[in-house]
C-alpha positions in Angstrom: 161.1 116.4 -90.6 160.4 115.7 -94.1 160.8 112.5 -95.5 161.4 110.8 -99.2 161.2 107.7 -99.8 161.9 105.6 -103.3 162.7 101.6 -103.8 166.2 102.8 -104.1 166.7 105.8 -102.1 165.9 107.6 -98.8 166.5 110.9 -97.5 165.1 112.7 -94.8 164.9 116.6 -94.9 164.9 118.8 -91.7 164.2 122.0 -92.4 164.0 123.9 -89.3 167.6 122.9 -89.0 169.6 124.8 -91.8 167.0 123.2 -94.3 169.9 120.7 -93.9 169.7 116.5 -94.6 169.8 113.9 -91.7 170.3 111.2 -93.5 170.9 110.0 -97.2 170.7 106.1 -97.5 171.1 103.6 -100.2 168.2 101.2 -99.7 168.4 98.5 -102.6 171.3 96.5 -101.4 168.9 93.9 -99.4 170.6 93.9 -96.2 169.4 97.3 -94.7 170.1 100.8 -95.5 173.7 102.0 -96.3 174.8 105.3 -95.4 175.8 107.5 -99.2 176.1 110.5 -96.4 177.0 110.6 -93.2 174.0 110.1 -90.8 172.7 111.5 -87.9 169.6 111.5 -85.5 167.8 114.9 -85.6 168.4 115.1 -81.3 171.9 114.8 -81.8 171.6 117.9 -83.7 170.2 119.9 -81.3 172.4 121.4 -78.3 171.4 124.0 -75.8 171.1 127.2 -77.6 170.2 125.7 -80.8 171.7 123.3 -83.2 174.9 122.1 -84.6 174.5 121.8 -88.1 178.0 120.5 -88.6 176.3 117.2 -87.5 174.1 117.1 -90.6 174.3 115.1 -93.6 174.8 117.9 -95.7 173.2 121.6 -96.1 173.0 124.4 -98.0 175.4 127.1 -98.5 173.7 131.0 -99.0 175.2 133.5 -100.0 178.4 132.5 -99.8 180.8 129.5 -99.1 183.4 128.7 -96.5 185.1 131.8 -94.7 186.0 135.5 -95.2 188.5 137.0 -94.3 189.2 140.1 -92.5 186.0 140.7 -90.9 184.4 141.4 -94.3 184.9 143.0 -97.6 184.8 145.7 -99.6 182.2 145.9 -103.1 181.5 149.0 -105.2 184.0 150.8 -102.8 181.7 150.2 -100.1 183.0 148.6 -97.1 180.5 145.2 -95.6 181.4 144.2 -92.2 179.9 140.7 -91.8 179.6 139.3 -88.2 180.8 136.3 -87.2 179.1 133.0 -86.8 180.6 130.4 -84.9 182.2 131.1 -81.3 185.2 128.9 -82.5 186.1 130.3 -85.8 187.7 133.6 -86.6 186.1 134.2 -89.4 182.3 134.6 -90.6 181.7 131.1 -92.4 179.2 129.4 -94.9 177.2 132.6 -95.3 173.9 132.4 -93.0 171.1 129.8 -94.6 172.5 126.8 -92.6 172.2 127.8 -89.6 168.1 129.2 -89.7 165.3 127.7 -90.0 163.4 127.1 -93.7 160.1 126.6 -94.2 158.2 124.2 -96.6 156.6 126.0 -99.6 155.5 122.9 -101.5 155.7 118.8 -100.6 155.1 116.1 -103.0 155.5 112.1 -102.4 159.1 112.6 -104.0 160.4 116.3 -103.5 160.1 118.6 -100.8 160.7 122.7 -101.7 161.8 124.9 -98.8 162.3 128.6 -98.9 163.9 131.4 -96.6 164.0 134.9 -96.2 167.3 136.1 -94.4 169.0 139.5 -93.2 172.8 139.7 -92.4 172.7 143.8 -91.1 174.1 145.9 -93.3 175.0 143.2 -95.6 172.9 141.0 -97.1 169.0 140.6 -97.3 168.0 137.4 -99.6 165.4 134.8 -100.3 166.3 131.3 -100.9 164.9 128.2 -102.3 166.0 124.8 -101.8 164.8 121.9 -103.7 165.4 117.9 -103.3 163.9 115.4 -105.1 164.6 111.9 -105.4 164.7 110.5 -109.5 165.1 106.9 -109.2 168.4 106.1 -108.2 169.1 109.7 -107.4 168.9 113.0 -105.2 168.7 115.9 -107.0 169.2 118.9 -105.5 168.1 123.2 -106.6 169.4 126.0 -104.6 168.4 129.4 -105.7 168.9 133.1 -104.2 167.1 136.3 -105.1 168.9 139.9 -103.6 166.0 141.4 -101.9 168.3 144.1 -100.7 168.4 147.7 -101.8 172.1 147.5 -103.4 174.0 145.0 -105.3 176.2 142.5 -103.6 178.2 139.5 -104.7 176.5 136.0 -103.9 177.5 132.7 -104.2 176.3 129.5 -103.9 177.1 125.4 -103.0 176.0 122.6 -100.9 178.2 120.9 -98.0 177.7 117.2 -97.8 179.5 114.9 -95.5 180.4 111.3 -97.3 181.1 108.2 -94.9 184.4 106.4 -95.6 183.1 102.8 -95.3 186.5 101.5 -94.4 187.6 102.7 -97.8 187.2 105.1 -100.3 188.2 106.3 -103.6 187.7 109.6 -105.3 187.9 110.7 -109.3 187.1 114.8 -109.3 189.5 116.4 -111.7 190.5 119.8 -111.5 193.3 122.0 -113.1 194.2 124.3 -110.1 194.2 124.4 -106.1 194.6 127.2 -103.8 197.2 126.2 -101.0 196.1 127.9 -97.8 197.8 129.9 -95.1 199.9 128.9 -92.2 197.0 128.5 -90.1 195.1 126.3 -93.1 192.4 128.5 -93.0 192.2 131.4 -96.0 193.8 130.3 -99.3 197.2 132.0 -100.3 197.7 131.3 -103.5 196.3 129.3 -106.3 199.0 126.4 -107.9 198.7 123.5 -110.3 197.7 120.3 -108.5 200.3 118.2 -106.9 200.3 114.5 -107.9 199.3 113.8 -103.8 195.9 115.6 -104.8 195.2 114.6 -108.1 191.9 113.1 -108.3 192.3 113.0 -112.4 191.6 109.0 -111.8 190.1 107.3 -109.3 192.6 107.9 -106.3 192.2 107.0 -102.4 191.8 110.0 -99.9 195.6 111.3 -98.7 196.2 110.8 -95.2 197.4 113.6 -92.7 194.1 115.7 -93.4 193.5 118.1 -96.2 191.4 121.5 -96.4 191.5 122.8 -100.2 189.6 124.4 -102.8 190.1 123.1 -106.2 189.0 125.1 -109.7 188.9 124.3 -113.6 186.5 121.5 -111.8 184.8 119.2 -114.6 181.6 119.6 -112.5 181.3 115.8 -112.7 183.3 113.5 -109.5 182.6 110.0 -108.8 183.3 108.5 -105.1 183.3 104.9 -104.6 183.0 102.5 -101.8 184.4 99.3 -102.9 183.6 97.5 -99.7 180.4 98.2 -100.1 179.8 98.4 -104.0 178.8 101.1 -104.5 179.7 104.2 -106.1 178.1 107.8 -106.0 178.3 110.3 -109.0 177.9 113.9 -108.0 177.4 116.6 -110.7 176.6 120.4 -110.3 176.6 123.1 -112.8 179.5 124.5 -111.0 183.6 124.7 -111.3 184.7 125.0 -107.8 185.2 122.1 -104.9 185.9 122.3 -101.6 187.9 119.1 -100.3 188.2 118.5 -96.6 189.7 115.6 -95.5 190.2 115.3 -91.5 192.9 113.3 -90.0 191.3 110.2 -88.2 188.0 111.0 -88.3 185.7 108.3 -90.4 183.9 111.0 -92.7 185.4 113.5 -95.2 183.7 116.5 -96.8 183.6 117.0 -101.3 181.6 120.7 -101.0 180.7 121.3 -105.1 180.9 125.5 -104.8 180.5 128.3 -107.2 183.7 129.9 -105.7 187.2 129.2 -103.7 187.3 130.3 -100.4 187.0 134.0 -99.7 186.3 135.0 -103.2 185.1 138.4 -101.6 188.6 138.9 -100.8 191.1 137.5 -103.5 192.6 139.5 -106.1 190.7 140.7 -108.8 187.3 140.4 -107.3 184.5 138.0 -106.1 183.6 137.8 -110.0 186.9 137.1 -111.5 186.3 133.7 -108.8 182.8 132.4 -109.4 180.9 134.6 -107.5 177.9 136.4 -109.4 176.9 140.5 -108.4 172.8 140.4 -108.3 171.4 143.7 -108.2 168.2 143.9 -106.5 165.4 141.5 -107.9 168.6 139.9 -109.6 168.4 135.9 -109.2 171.3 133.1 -109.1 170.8 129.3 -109.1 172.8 126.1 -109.2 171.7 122.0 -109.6 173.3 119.3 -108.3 172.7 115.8 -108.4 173.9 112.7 -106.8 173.7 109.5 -108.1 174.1 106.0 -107.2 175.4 102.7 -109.2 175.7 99.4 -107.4 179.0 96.9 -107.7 180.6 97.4 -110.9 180.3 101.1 -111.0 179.1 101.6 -114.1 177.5 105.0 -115.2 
């Protein structure tokens, strides 16, 4: 583990688990650390044959986001099978960098820089960085890819935190567009204008009855607030895309800022005409993201 430490904020890095985030605390307030991610203990992580890096705080996604459908896709008329990853989904999902193990490449009192080289079989073949750092009162966050493969392929890029809800919660994330999903609420079906229950154009509570949506023609700027504890967390990225997940009666939710809408690699008109960026080999992509905190009055 890997930790940073300011007078305002501390997160600790894990990097042999996804190169993920245990924990991302608010520690200014005076009466002991407040979760601005979801925490968990590194054990509780760990299972049997590995790690479950749904119980993290957040980690990276490499070289894609979110699921594919149909076993794969097809680029440059070449057909790429991609294997699935999880024995309870029925499609591959978040690409492969959270679920191995990153190594540190360079450590300093207030960033940490991890890196990865990964193969997906007849696929993908990549090296990633990952970079936090803490800036006063905020974690900011670079996640690079280079295509060390022998062909071009479509990559794309995002993180996937999970927020507490602190007894309440409020979101402001505007967007012009959301893809409404299939029957099974799994692969998006067709992209709409957003229905007044989602629109996050103000600062709006979190709908009830779950929700599991990608959202384009993001600003790249959303603000979630805790009023009970108040406090109020900006997140930016240099991205158009957000992935909103919402669970029914669970006590967390997920805002995922992406470079593409679910199974890009599959929608009409191309993984391009969606976010996604071809590298040829030696080609490199990055994104930034940053996520900042303001105390009670919310102001910016």
């Amino acid at each position: 583990m890997v930790r940073l430490e300011n007078a305002r904020l501390g997160v600790t890095v894990v990097p042999a688990m996804g190169g993920g985030l245990a924990c991302f605390d608010w520690l200014a307030g005076g009466s002991g650390p407040v979760a601005l991610m979801r925490a968990v203990e590194p054990g509780e992580v760990a299972t049997p044959t590995g790690f479950e890096p749904n119980r993290l705080a957040c980690y990276p996604l490499v070289p894609w986001s979110n699921r594919v459908t149909g076993g794969g896709f097809t680029h440059g008329g070449e057909r790429i099978t991609l294997p699935l990853n999880r024995a309870d989904d029925d499609y591959p999902i978040h690409g492969s960098g959270w679920q191995r193990a990153w190594r540190v490449v360079r450590q300093a009192a207030m960033s940490v820089t991890l890196a990865l080289h990964d193969t997906i079989a007849g696929a993908y073949d990549y090296e990633a960085t990952l970079a936090y750092a803490l800036d006063d009162d905020a974690l900011r966050v670079e996640l690079g890819v280079t295509n060390t493969g022998s062909a071009a392929r479509p990559f794309g890029l995002g993180l996937h935190p999970f927020f507490p809800c602190h007894d309440s919660v409020r979101l402001h994330a505007p967007a012009r567009t959301v893809w409404l999903n299939d029957s099974r609420n799994l692969a998006p079906r067709v992209r709409d204008a957003v229905p007044p229950a989602w629109d996050f154009s103000t600062d709006t509570d979190l709908p009830t009855g779950g929700l599991n949506n990608g959202f384009q023609g993001w600003t790249g700027r959303a603000r979630i607030t805790w009023p009970a504890r108040g406090l109020a967390l900006d997140v930016s990225g240099d991205v158009d895309t957000y992935i909103l997940y919402v669970p029914e009666g669970e006590g967390f939710f997920c805002f995922e800022p992406v470079d593409h809408p679910v199974d890009a690699l599959n929608l009409p008109g191309g993984a391009t005409a969606h976010g996604m960026a071809v590298l040829a080999p030696g080609q490199a992509l990055a994104r930034s993201f940053a996520f900042r905190v303001s105390e009670e009055g919310y102001d910016r």
